[in-house]
N, C-alpha and C positions, 0 to 999 in steps of 0.2 A: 470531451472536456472533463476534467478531474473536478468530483462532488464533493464540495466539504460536508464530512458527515459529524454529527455527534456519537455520545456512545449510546443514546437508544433506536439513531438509525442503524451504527453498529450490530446492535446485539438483532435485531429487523433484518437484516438484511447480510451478513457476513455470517457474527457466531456470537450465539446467548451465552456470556460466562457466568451469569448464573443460574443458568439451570442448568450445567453440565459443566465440568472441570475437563471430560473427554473433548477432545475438537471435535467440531463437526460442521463442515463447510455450509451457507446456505446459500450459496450464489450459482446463478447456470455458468459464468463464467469464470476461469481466473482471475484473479484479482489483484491488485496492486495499492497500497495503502501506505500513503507520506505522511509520518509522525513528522509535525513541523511547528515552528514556530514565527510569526511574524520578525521579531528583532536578529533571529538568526542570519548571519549573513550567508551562509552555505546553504543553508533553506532556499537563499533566493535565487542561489545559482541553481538550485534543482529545480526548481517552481517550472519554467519558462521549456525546459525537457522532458518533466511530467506531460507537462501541456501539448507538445508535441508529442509526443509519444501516445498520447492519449486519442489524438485527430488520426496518425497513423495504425494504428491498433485498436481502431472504433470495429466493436462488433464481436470484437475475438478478445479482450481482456477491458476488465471494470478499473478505472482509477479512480482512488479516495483519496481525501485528505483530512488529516487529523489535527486542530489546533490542540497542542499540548498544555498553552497556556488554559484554553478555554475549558477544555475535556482531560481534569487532571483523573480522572478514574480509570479514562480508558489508558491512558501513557502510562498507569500505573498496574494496570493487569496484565501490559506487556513489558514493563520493566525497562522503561523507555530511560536510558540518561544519556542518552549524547543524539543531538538531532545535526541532521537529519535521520531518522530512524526508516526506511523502508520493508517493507513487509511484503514477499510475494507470495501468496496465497495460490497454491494449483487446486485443479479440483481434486483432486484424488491426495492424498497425504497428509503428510506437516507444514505447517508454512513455513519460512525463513526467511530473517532477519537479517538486514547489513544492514552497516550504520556509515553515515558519511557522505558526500555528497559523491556520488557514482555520474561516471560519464554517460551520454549517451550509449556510446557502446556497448556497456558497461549492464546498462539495463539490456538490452538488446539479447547479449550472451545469455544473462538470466530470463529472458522470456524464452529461449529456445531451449534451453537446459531443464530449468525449473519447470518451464508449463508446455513445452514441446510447440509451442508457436511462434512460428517467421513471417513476416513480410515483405515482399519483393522490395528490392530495392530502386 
């Protein structure tokens, strides 16, 4: 199940941006983070594939959620303007950003690519 986080579970649990401008991951897993918003209607087509994806990929990557309305600091240190915003966070590197409502598939590719993990199908 995808966690709605704030941004002091954020900075807890992902990555303190202020105490460091350098990234620096602090999750054991990969991670996956929806910049979203309630009235968004593309939000909501994402919403219900997070959540699956989330049941299928229990174990092996973390999904967040970010109300942008609610948590304008943290949509603002990633320079969030068009939601749905996704962030996939590997362990090891930079994260990266697409924006837009992405198909299942679509995450899929970026979980195998980005963070090097499949699940049977």
């Amino acid at each position: 199940m995808a966690k709605n986080i704030t941004s002091q579970d954020f900075k807890d649990m992902v990555f303190n941006y202020e105490e460091s401008k350098e990234w620096k991951f602090k999750g054991e897993r990969p991670a996956v983070i929806d910049f979203y918003a309630d009235w968004c209607a593309p939000c909501r087509m994402v919403a219900p594939i997070i959540e699956e994806l989330s049941k299928e990929y229990e174990g092996k990557i973390d999904f967040y959620k970010v109300d942008t309305e609610a948590q304008q600091e943290l949509a603002g240190v990633f320079g969030i303007r068009s939601i749905p915003s996704i962030l996939f966070i590997p362990l090891e590197g930079q994260p990266q950003m697409a924006a837009g409502a992405l198909p299942k598939n679509s995450f899929k590719e970026a979980f195998k690519e980005i963070f090097s993990v499949e699940v049977a199908e």
